[in-house]
Structures are given as structure tokens and as C-alpha cells.
RODRENBA-589807 format. One line per 3 residues: number of its first residue (from 1); for each residue x, y, z of C-alpha. Coordinates in steps of 0.5 Angstrom, whole numbers. Layout:
RODRENBA-589807
NUM> X:Y:Z; ...
This chain:
RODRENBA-589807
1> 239:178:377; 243:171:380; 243:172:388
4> 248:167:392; 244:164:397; 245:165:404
7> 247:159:409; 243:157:413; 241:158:420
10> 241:153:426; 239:155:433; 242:150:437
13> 242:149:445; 248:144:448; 244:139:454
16> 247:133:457; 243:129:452; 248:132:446
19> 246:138:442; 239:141:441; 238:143:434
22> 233:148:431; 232:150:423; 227:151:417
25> 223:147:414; 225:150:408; 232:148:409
28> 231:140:408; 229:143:400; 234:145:395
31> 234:153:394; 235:154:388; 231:158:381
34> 225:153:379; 223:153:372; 217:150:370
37> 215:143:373; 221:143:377; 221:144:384
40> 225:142:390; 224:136:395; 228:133:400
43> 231:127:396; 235:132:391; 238:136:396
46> 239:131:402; 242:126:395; 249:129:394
49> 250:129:402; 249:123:403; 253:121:396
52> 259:125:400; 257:123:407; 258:115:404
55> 264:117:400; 268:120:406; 266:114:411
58> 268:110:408; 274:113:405; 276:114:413
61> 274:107:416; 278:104:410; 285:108:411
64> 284:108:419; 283:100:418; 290:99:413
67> 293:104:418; 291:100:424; 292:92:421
70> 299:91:422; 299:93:429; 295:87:432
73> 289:91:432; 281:89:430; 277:92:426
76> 274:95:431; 279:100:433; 278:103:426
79> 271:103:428; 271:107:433; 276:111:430
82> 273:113:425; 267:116:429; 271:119:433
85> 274:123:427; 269:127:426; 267:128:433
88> 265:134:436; 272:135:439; 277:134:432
91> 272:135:425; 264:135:427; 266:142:430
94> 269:145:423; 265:149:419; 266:146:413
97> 264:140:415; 257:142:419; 256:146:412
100> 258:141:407; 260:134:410; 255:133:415
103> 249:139:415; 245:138:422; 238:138:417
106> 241:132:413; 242:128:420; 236:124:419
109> 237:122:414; 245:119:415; 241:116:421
112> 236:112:417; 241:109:413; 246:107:418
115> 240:105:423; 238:100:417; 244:98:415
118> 246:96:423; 239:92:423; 241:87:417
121> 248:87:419; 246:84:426; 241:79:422
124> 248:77:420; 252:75:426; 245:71:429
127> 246:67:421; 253:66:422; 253:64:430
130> 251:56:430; 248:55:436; 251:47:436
133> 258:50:438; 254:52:445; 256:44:448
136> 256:45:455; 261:38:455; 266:42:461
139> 264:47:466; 270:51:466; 268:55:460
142> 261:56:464; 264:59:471; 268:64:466
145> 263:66:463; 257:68:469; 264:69:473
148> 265:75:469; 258:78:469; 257:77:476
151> 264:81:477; 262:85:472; 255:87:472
154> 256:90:480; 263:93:477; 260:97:472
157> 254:100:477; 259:102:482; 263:106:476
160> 257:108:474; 255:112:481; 262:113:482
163> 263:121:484; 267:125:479; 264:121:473
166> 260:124:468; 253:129:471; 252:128:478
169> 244:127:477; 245:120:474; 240:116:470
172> 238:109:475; 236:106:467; 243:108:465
175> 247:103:469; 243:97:465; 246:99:460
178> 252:103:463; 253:96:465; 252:91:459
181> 256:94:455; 262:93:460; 260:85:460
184> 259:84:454; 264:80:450; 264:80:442
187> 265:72:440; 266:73:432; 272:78:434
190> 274:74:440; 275:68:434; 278:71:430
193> 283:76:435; 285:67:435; 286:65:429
196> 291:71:428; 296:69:433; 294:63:432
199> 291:60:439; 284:57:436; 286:50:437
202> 289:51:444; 286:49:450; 286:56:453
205> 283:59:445; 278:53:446; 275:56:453
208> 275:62:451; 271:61:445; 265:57:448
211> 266:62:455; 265:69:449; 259:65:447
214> 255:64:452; 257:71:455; 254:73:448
217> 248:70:449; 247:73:456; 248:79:453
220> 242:79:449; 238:77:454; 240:82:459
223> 240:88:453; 232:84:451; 231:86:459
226> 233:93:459; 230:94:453; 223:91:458
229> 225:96:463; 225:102:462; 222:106:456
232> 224:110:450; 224:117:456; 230:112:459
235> 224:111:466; 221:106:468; 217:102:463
238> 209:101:466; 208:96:460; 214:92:462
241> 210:85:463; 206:86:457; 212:88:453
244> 217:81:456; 211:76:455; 210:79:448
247> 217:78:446; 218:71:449; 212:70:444
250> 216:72:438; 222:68:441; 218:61:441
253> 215:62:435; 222:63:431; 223:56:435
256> 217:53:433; 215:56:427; 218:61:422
259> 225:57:422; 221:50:421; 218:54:415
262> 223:56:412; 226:49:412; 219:46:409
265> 219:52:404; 226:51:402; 225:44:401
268> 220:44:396; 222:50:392; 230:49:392
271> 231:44:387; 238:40:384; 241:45:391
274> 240:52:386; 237:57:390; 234:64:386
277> 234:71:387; 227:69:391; 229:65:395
280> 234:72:398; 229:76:397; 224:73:402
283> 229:72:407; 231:80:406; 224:82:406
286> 224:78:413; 229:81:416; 225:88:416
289> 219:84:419; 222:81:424; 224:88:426
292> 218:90:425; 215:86:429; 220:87:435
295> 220:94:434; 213:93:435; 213:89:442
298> 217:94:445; 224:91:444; 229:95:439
301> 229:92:432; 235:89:432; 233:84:436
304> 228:81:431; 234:81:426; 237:77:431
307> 233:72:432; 231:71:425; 238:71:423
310> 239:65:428; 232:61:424; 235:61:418
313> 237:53:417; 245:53:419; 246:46:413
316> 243:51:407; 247:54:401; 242:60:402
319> 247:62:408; 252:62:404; 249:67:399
322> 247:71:403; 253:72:407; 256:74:400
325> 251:78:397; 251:82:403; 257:82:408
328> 262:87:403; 255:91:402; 254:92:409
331> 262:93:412; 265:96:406; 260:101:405
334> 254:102:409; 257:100:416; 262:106:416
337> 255:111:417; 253:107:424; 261:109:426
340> 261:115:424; 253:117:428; 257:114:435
343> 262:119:432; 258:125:432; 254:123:438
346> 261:123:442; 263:129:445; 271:129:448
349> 270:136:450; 263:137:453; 265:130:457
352> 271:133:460; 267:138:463; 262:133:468
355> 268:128:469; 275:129:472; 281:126:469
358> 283:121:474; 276:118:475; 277:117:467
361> 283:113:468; 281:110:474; 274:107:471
364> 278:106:463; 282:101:468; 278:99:472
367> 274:96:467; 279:93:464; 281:90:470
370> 275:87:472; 275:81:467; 281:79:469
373> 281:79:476; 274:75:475; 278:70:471
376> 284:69:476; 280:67:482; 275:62:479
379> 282:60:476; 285:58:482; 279:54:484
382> 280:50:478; 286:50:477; 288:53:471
385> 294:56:470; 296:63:472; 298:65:465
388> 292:62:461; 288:65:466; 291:71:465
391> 290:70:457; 282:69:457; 281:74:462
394> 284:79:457; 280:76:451; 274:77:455
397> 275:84:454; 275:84:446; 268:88:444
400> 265:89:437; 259:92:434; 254:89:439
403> 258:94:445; 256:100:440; 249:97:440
406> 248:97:447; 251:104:448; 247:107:442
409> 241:104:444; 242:107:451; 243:114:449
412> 236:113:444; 233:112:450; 236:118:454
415> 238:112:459; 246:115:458; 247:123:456
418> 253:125:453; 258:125:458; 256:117:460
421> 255:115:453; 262:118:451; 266:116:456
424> 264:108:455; 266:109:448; 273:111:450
427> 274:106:455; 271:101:449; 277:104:445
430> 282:103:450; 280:96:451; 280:94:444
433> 287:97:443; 289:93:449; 288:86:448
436> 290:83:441; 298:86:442; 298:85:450
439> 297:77:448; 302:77:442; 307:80:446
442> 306:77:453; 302:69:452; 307:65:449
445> 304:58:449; 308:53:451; 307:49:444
448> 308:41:445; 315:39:441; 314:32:441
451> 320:29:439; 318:22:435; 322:18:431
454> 317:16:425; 317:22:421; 319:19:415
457> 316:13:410; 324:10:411; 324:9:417
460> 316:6:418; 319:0:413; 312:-2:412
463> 311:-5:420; 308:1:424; 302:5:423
466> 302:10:417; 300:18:419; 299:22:412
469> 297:30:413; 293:31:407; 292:38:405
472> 287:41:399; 285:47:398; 278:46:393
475> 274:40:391; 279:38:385; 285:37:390
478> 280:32:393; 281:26:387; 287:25:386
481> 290:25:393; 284:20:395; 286:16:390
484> 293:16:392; 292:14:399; 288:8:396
487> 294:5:392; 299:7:398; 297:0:401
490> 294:0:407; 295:-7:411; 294:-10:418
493> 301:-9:419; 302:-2:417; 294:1:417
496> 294:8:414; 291:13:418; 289:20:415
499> 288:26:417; 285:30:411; 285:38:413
502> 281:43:408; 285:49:407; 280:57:408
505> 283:62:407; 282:68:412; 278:74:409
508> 273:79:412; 268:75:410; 269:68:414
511> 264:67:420; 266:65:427; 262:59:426
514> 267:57:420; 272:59:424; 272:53:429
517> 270:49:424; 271:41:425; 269:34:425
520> 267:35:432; 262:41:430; 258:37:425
523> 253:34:426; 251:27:424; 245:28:419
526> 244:25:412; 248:29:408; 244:27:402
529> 237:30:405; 241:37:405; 245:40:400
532> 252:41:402; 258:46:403; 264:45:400
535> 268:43:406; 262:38:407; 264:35:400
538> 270:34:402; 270:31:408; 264:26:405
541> 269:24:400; 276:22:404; 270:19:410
544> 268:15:403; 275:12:403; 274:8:410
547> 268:5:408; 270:-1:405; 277:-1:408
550> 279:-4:415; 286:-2:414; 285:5:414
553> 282:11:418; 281:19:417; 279:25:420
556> 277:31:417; 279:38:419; 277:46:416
559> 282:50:418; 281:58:417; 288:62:416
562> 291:67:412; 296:64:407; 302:68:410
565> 301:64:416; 298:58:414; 304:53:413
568> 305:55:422; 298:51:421; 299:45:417
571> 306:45:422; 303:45:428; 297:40:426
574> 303:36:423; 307:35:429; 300:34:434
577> 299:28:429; 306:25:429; 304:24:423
580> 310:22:417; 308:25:411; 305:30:408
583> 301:32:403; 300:37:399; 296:40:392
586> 301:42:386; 299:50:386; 297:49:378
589> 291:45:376; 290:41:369; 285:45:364
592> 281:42:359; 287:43:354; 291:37:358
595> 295:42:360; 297:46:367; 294:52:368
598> 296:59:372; 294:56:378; 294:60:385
601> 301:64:387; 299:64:395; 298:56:395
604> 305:55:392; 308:59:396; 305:56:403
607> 307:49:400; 315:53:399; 314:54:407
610> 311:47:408; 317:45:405; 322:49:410
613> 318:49:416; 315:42:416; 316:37:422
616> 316:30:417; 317:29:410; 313:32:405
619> 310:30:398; 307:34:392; 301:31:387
622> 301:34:381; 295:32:379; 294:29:373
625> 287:26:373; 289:20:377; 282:19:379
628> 280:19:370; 286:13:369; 284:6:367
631> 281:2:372; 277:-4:368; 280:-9:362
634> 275:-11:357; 275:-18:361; 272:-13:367
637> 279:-15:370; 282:-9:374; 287:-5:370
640> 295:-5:373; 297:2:374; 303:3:372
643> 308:7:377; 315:9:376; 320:11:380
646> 326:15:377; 333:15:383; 338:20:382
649> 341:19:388; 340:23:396; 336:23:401
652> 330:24:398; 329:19:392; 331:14:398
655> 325:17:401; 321:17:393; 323:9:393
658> 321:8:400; 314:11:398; 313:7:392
661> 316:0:395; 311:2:400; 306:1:394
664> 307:-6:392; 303:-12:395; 297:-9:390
667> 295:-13:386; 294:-7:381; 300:-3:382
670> 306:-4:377; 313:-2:379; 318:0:375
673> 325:3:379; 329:6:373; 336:9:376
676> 341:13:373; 348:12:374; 352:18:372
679> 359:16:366; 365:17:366; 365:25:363
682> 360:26:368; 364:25:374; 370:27:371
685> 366:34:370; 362:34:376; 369:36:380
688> 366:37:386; 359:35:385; 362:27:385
691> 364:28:391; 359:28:394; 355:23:389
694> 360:19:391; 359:20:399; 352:19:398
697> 352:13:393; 355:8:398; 348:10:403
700> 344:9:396; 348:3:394; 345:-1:400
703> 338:2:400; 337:0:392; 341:-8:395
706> 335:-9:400; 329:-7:396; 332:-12:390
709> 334:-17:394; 326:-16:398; 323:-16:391
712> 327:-21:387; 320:-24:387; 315:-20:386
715> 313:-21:379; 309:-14:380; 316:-10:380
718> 322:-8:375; 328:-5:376; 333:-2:371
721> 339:2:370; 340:7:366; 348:10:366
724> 347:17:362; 353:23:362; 347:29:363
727> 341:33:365; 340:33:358; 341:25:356
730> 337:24:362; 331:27:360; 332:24:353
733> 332:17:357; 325:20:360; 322:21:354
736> 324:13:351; 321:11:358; 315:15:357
739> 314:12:348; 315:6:350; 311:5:356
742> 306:10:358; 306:11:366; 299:14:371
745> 304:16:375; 311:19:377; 315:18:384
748> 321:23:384; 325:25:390; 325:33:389
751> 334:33:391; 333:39:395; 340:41:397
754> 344:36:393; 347:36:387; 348:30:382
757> 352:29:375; 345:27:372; 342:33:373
760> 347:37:370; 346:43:367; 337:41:369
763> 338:47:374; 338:53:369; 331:52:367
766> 327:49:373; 321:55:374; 318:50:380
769> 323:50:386; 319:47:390; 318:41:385
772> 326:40:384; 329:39:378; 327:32:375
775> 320:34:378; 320:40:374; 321:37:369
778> 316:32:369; 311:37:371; 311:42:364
781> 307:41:360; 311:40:354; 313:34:356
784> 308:29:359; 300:30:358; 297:25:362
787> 302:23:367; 301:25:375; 307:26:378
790> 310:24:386; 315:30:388; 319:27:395
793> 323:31:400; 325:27:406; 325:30:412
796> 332:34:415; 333:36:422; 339:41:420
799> 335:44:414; 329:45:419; 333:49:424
802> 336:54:418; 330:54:416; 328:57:423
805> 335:60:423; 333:64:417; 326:67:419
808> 329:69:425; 334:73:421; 329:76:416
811> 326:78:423; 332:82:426; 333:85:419
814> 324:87:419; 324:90:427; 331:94:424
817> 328:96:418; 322:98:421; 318:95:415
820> 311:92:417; 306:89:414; 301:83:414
823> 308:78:413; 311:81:419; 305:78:424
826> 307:71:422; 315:72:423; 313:75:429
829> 309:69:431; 314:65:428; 320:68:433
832> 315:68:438; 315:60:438; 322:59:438
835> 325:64:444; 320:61:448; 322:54:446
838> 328:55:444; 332:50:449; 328:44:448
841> 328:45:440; 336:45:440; 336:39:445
844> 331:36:439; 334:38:433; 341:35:436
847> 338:29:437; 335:28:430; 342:30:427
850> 345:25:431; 339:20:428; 341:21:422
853> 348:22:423; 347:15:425; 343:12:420
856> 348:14:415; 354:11:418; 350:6:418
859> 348:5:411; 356:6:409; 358:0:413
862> 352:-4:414
């Protein structure tokens, strides 16, 4: 007969080192009838926990993480939260939990696991940091950073020995660790606290970047030497010098050895750039022996993780594979298990009992204090500004992964007991809550408004220097807008001097290094001896522009953003450039059919809010294999491109016809300017849209006069008039164009805001808004097939305010909602900007309207 088992039975004893568990043997196998062969072992019993110990930490750190993300905090909080949860103070008390989530005889094995996942995970913070970023250029960043671990270190020894804080018979080797761990400060998480408000590129986020950097690498240092110090039994380690020397060893023969042989290993066995499965699995392989090796030297096994993750070539794609065969693997299933060991090692309760509550918020204060105070005063010998100072002092506080790991491998060592170890944690989590919303709300950064006057192509006329803010987000965008630029004739008079920005998103898996990525940051190898990563690529081929042309000029960015924010980059880097135009990628690209595919939703709504929020005027490529057209005839001569420019009327076909005019002078360029004039029965329908028209055709009338009369010579350019009576015939006179003779490419205003007598009834069918309505005609796939298309919008002071206007409008109505989400962080940031800088834009904003109010009287009587 069939007898339920009974539960097992624990001895347990609770020590200041956390509880000291007593049980069977017979309890780490499966209990059940054995027929025949089968008989018990620990991997069928210990297999469904861990199953469900998998499930539920990751179930946890995923809903504590999308509950947390809207409220400006990092991932860490989540982290931590996560452990805490199943603390013995809220669930690692219950009893279902003990007996079915989380038994005490099983605990080794979740250690295990969660130990080797902490190992790999560190090998992928020393292979995402670029030491080259470390360029000691300023000391600024350098006196911030051994300013605050010279304030810090001592700080964290007297709030260790503080009376009323944790057992009063403390531990001399846990206030090294006690001690770093308050010091440290987390670089990837530092970085990526900036790109979400937006601070990368600022003088302030630069500092504090390099400062996080160098404060990163004196942790280790300092987290090696405790490791030397002191033993596993948390006293003085006698083999102390045996164990430093023995790892200085194995530093110099990363330096000198393994990374200049993976480097000659990978370049005879990596061929045309492919990189098999194993090439990865002797770099995973190599993780658990360096640990190995570490381990071995009397150090802990991250550090050998660590310092081969830092020997692994930084220019090779086997960085790249890696990152994406192991970073969702390691943070989205196996990291939760290393969060939830910190859980069970802290206990709320049992601390609370060894340390008074004021001591408690005085040493969580305290800590948090201590870096920014250290900042300020170093501050006022160099003459920073308070609230900068202020800024990076609190940034210096974000903590990561690398805080547990000290404090963890303090409490392995008996150096921290649980009071000690669960205090930090708390103090750890507060500072964590802390900084990100505290900078969102409170550092506004005064954002230079430049006022400029040359922020359309009209106003250039060919006799200053052209700026062009190229945007692409992959390696095909690349072709057509470089071939653009070549034939938009850079001149002595008027050089072209492009800034090309490589578009990335934000995901989870970005690294720190990518993150600050620019042209400053690469370093000046020959590209053809490595293989190359795609922003590379793209930097490579818009260098290759400059190489035969004096006239023209280009700079290569990598900005890293989410795409609900991103326009605020492309924005920002816009009006720190002066530049006056911009140019964006058609989010639709050609397939192999000839026709435009799905494309990406997200790049077209970027473009939507470049479109609203752009300082300069804007340009859209839809590409069409500008880079595939014609360029030799049979007599090896070069082939004209033939581009034509379609004038309905407005601002921006003034701005279209300004761009293709500035195209003439090329001896392979062909201009042909078709304007469409609307009839008698357009007019008379239009009712009010004649007006208008009317209003705005004696500005067009003298802008079409000037560019006759300045080509009436040029062989190279045709003008036409085309008087038609709708949307329809309009299209129909297209369509002749087009069979009559075949164009590369298409110039066109978008006619945002204005409606026109010719474009009647066009409206109801534009499925591209952003491309206007001649434009969205051009760009449909039943209309032409190889033909690329230029849609114009010239830029508007009032437009841009109402754009302004609007998105602060939408975030009145969020905050009364109380909607949040990830769109809520870039209007705040957005409404951020414009409180703090609202008077000097609304004195600008009224001096481009008066600009352009000027310019058009001019025109009418001119």
C-alpha cells in the first residue's frame, strides 16, 4: 500500500553568517517506488526545482523590471528587488516556498548555476569595455575619480565601525569590502543612465563617463587586492604575496600572451570575415579556464573572466557573436538566479536586530552623500559649475552587478555577516532609486539655442559654406544618400561639409563601448587588415567621398538612442552643427522585385518627428538605386543623370527648386523644372485654396524669375510650364513626363501646411504623410520603378514652435491621465528642455518669423 511521503526535516541554526542548515543525505534523491533499473539520483530530484526556480526568477525579474522602467530607474533596482522578494523577511520565509520553490537541500545546486552564470556575465563586461576610451586627454575626470575613492574608502571604514551598525564584534577584513563596494561606481550603467536623459554628449556626461571608467578599473584593483588579503575564513591571508604576485603573472600573460594569440589564431583561421561555431566555443571554453586559473591563484573566478573578456581583439566580429549568442541567454534567463542568491542571503528581519534604525538612514545617507560632497569640493578648485558638479557626484552613485559581486564575495569569505552584507544591499538599492529620477527631475541642462541665419538651402544661394546632416540606419541607406551628396555640387565657393550619423537603436544588449561611440573613438588601423563592423563600413564609405574632392568634408557619428527619442538626437546634433539641411532614409526599402517593400514602422515615425522638431530644413531619399544608374556611355563618356523638379508652389518647392538649381554646374547633371500652373476651373473650385495660391504665387513668380533669368544660358537646364485643372490631370502630365523621358531622379516639395488647386483631390489617397502628396505619389510602386525621389520641407520657425506647443500639450494631458510609458520619458524630456529654455526660444522663434516674415514681403515687392 501506497504511503504519502513525508516532508523532510532540517535542523536549522541562524549565526550572524545567515542560517546553518542540517538534513539527510537521503533527501538530495528522489523518494519514490523504484521498479527494476530505475533508482534515485540527485539530477532527477534536484531537475523539476531548478526548472521551477528558473521559471519563477525570471518571471519576477521580468514583471519588477517593466514595473520599474517607466519610473526612470535601471535595470538594477529590479535586480535587487527581485532578490529581495524571496528574502527571508517577505517569501524565503513561506512555507511553500522553502518546500517547493526553493528547498534548502537544493541550494547548491541554484548556487552553481547562478555562480557560472555570474562568471560568463562578467567576461561580458570586460569584452564590451574598450580600454582606448580610457585617454587621459584632461584631469578633470581623473581628480574626480581618486577624489571620490579617496573620500569614500575612509567613509565606508568609519560607517563601518559606526556603533549601532550590524554586531558590535566586527570583522577588520569586511570593511575592505564593506568599503569598495560603497566606492564603486557601475560604468555600463552610468552610460546608459545618460542616453536616456539624454546627457552622452554633454560636457558634464563626458566627465562623468571617463571618471566612471577609471573608478571601474580601480575597483578591480582594489576587489584583486582583497581577494590577497585576506582568506576564505575572512583573516589574514599568510600567502598574501605568493597570491598578488602569482596574479600580476597572469595579468602580463593576458597582456603579452593569450590576447596576441587569439589574435594570430583568428587570423589564420578566420576566412572572407566567417567566424564558425568553433572559433565561439574556444572563446567559452577559455572563460572557465581563466577562471580556472584564477581561482587557482587565490583570487576569485571572475577575475580571470574579466581579464580575458578585456583580451578578446576589440576590431573583431567574434565580439559581436558572442554578445549575441550569450547576452539574452545570461540576463533574460540565467542572471535572475544570481539576484535571487543576494535575496536569500539578506535578511530584513535578523539585521533590525544588530542595527538601530537611525544608524540605518544615517549610514544609507550618508553613503549616498559621500560622492557628491567629494565632487563639489574638487569642484570649486577647478571651477566647475555647481550644478554639474552636483550631477556627476550623483552619477557617481549608480551601482551594477559589480556592487553585488563585491558584496557577495565578502559574504563568501565571512568577511561580511548577514547584518553587514544586508544593510549594503538596502543602501545599494536606495542609491539606485535615487539617482536616475533625481537628474531627470532636477539637472536641466542649459542646451545652446543657437541662433543661426543659414538654416535653409534658399537662403545659402550657393555662396557659403553647405552643412548636410546625413542620417542612415543600415548599410543600404548608405548608397544612395552618398551619391546624392556627390551630385549636389560642392564648389570652392560653396564646399560641402557633411556630418554622417549612424542611427542604433537602444536595446538591452548595447554595450558601453557602443554607447560613446564616435570618430574620436576609433582608432587609425588599416581597415582592410581587420574585418569590420557595420558602423565602420558606413563611416569607410562617406570618408571615401572626401578622398578625391577638396570642396567637400565628413565627419562620422554613431549615435545610440531608443527610436522614441531619437529624433531629440538628430535635433540636437542638427543645431550643434549649424548645419541646413538634413537627410533622412525613406523608411521603405526596394526589394529585388523593383518595388518598396513593408519597411521599418519606427524609422518612419523618427522621420515624422524630425520633420516637427527639426532646426533646418529636411530632405527624404527614397531610394531607388541611385548608386545602380548609368554612369558611362558607349564612348566611355559619362552618362547625364537626369533630374527633375516638379513646382507646385510654397515654401518648400522654393526650397526643392533651391536644392536641385544648386545641383547645376555638373557637367553630368540635366535639370529639367516643370511647373504646374493651375486653370481657370481650378481656381474657380479652389474657393479658398485660390486664395492662398494666389498670395503665395507673387513669392513663387520672382523665385522662378531669378532662377530663369540666372540660367537662361545654361545649356544643361529646361524649364516647362504645364497648366492643368487637378490632382488627377496633374498626375496624368507625370506619367507623360515619365514615358517621354525616363529620370534618375525626382525633386519635389513636400507642401506641408499648403494646399494647392493642382493637387486637388490627391489628398484622400496619400498613405505617406511625411512624403507630401506629390511625393507619395512618385513613391508608390505603381507609378515608377526606377526612378529615385527628393521630398523638401523648408524649414519654419511657427511650425516648429507648434510643434513645441503640441508636445507639451500631450504631456499636460499624459501627467492628467496618469498614463505612463516608454513615450512618456521623451516628452518629459522634451518639456524639460523647453521650461528651462523657454524665453531665449520664444525671442528666436520671433526673430525667424520676422525673418521670414521679411523675406516674404520682400519677394511680393521685390
Amino acid at each position: 500500500m501506497n504511503t504519502s511521503t513525508p516532508p523532510p526535516v532540517y535542523e536549522i541554526d541562524e549565526t550572524r553568517y545567515g542560517k546553518i542548515v542540517c538534513y539527510d543525505q537521503i533527501l538530495l534523491f528522489e523518494k519514490r517506488e523504484q521498479k527494476g533499473w530505475e533508482s534515485g539520483s540527485t539530477l532527477a530530484s534536484s531537475l523539476p526545482f531548478f526548472i521551477t526556480q528558473l521559471f519563477v526568477a525570471n518571471l519576477s525579474y521580468r514583471v519588477l523590471y517593466y514595473l520599474t522602467r517607466p519610473l526612470y530607474l535601471p535595470p538594477f533596482v529590479a535586480q535587487i528587488l527581485c532578490g529581495l522578494l524571496f528574502s527571508p523577511s517577505v517569501l524565503g520565509a513561506n512555507e511553500f516556498v522553502v518546500e517547493h520553490v526553493f528547498p534548502y537541500r537544493f541550494t547548491m545546486v541554484l548556487e552553481t548555476f547562478a555562480n557560472l552564470a555570474l562568471v560568463y556575465n562578467i567576461f561580458l563586461l570586460g569584452l564590451g569595455m574598450d580600454l582606448r576610451m580610457v585617454r587621459i586627454t584632461e584631469f578633470k575626470p581623473v581628480i574626480i575619480a581618486f577624489a571620490g575613492l579617496l573620500f569614500a574608502l575612509p567613509v565606508g571604514v568609519l560607517l563601518y565601525y559606526l556603533p549601532g551598525n550590524g554586531h558590535p564584534d566586527k570583522i577588520i577584513s569586511g570593511c575592505v569590502f564593506w568599503s569598495v563596494a560603497l566606492a564603486c561606481t557601475n560604468f555600463p550603467d552610468l552610460a546608459r543612465i545618460l542616453a536616456d536623459l539624454k546627457l552622452l554628449r554633454s560636457d558634464m556626461g563626458r566627465t562623468a563617463m571617463c571618471a566612471a571608467i577609471i573608478t571601474d578599473l580601480c575597483t578591480w584593483v582594489l576587489l584583486v587586492i582583497g581577494f590577497a588579503f585576506f582568506s576564505k575564513a575572512g583573516v589574514w591571508n599568510p600567502m598574501m604575496p605568493l597570491v598578488l604576485g602569482s596574479t600580476v603573472i597572469f595579468v602580463f600573460l593576458c597582456i603579452f600572451v593569450i590576447r596576441p594569440g587569439i589574435t594570430w589564431i583568428f587570423s589564420k583561421t578566420v576566412k572572407a570575415g566567417h567566424v564558425g561555431d568553433t572559433h565561439v566555443w574556444f572563446v567559452l571554453g577559455g572563460v572557465v579556464l581563466c577562471g580556472l586559473i584564477t581561482d587557482a591563484c587565490g583570487v576569485h573566478s571572475i577575475t580571470g573572466a574579466f581579464l580575458f573578456g578585456l583580451s578578446i581583439p576589440h576590431d573583431h566580429i567574434i565580439r559581436n557573436m558572442i554578445e549575441e549568442k550569450l547576452h539574452d541567454f545570461l540576463s533574460g534567463i540565467l542572471m535572475p538566479l544570481f539576484y535571487i542568491i543576494c535575496g536569500l542571503r539578506a535578511d530584513i528581519r535578523f539585521m533590525l536586530q544588530f542595527t538601530d534604525k537611525f544608524m540605518m538612514v544615517l549610514v544609507i545617507c550618508s553613503s549616498f552623500l559621500v560622492k557628491i560632497v567629494s565632487t563639489v569640493i574638487v569642484s570649486l578648485f577647478m571651477r566647475m559649475p555647481l550644478r554639474d558638479s552636483l550631477a556627476i557626484g550623483a552619477l557617481m552613485n549608480t551601482k551594477g552587478t559589480l556592487s553585488l559581486v563585491v558584496l557577495n564575495a565578502g559574504r563568501d569569505t565571512k568577511a561580511l555577516d548577514s547584518p553587514m552584507y544586508t544593510h549594503m544591499t538596502i543602501a545599494l538599492l536606495v542609491m539606485s532609486l535615487v539617482v536616475e529620477p533625481l537628474l531627470a527631475v532636477a539637472y536641466k541642462p542649459k542646451k545652446k539655442l543657437v541662433h543661426y541665419k543659414h538654416r535653409t538651402v534658399q537662403k545659402i544661394k550657393g555662396e557659403t559654406e553647405f552643412r548636410v546632416l546625413a542620417c542612415v540606419h543600415i548599410l543600404p541607406n548608405v548608397s544612395g544618400i552618398t551619391n546624392l551628396l556627390q551630385v549636389s555640387n560642392p564648389t570652392k565657393q560653396s564646399p560641402l561639409n557633411v556630418y554622417a550619423i549612424h542611427l542604433v537603436e537602444l536595446t538591452g544588449r548595447t554595450t558601453a563601448s557602443l554607447l560613446i561611440m564616435n570618430d574620436e573613438c576609433k582608432p587609425k588601423a588599416n581597415f582592410s587588415d581587420r574585418v569590420r563592423a557595420e558602423s565602420d563600413q558606413i563611416a569607410e564609405t562617406f570618408e571615401a567621398m572626401e578622398v578625391n574632392n577638396e570642396a567637400m568634408t565628413v565627419q562620422t557619428i554613431t549615435a545610440v538612442s531608443p527610436y522614441t527619442t531619437m529624433h531629440e538626437d538628430i535635433c540636437a546634433l542638427a543645431e550643434d552643427k549649424r548645419v541646413c539641411f538634413i537627410i533622412l532614409p525613406y523608411h521603405k526599402h526596394l526589394t529585388p522585385d523593383g518595388r518598396m517593400g513593408e519597411g521599418n514602422s519606427s524609422h518612419a515615425d523618427i522621420n515624422q518627428n524630425v520633420l516637427s522638431h527639426a532646426p533646418c530644413s529636411v530632405g527624404i531619399l527614397v531610394d531607388r538605386g541611385m548608386a545602380m544608374v548609368r554612369s558611362e556611355s558607349f564612348r566611355g563618356e559619362p552618362m547625364k543623370r537626369e533630374v527633375a523638379m516638379l513646382f507646385v508652389g510654397g515654401p518648400d518647392d522654393r526650397e526643392a527648386l533651391s536644392y536641385a538649381w544648386r545641383m547645376v554646374g555638373q557637367h553630368v547633371i540635366k535639370l529639367t523644372v516643370v511647373r504646374f500652373v493651375p486653370g481657370r476651373e481650378a481656381l474657380i473650385s479652389a474657393g479658398k485654396v485660390a486664395a492662398e495660391y494666389e498670395r503665395e504665387k507673387q513669392v513663387d513668380d520672382e523665385c522662378i524669375y531669378e532662377f530663369n533669368f540666372k540660367t537662361m544660358n545654361d545649356s544643361s537646364v529646361k524649364y516647362i510650364e504645364k497648366v492643368v485643372n487637378d490632382g488627377q490631370d496633374t498626375i496624368s502630365t507625370i506619367r507623360e513626363m515619365e514615358d517621354n523621358n525616363s529620370y534618375d531622379l525626382y525633386v519635389v516639395g513636400r507642401g506641408y501646411n499648403s494646399d494647392s488647386p493642382v493637387t486637388a483631390g490627391l489628398n484622400d489617397w496619400s498613405s505617406s504623410p511625411e512624403l507630401g502628396t506629390i511625393g507619395d505619389t512618385l513613391a508608390s510602386s505603381n507609378f515608377t520603378m526606377h526612378a529615385s525621389v527628393l521630398v523638401i520641407q523648408q524649414y519654419s520657425a511657427a511650425n516648429r514652435q507648434a510643434a513645441v506647443a503640441a508636445a507639451a500639450a500631450t504631456t499636460v494631458v499624459g501627467a492628467v491621465a496618469g498614463v505612463t510609458g516608454n513615450n512618456q520619458e521623451s516628452v518629459d524630456g522634451g518639456v524639460k528642455m523647453t521650461r528651462d529654455a523657454e524665453p531665449f526660444m520664444k525671442s528666436m522663434y520671433e526673430d525667424e518669423d520676422e525673418d521670414e516674415e521679411e523675406e516674404h514681403q520682400f519677394g511680393i515687392h521685390r
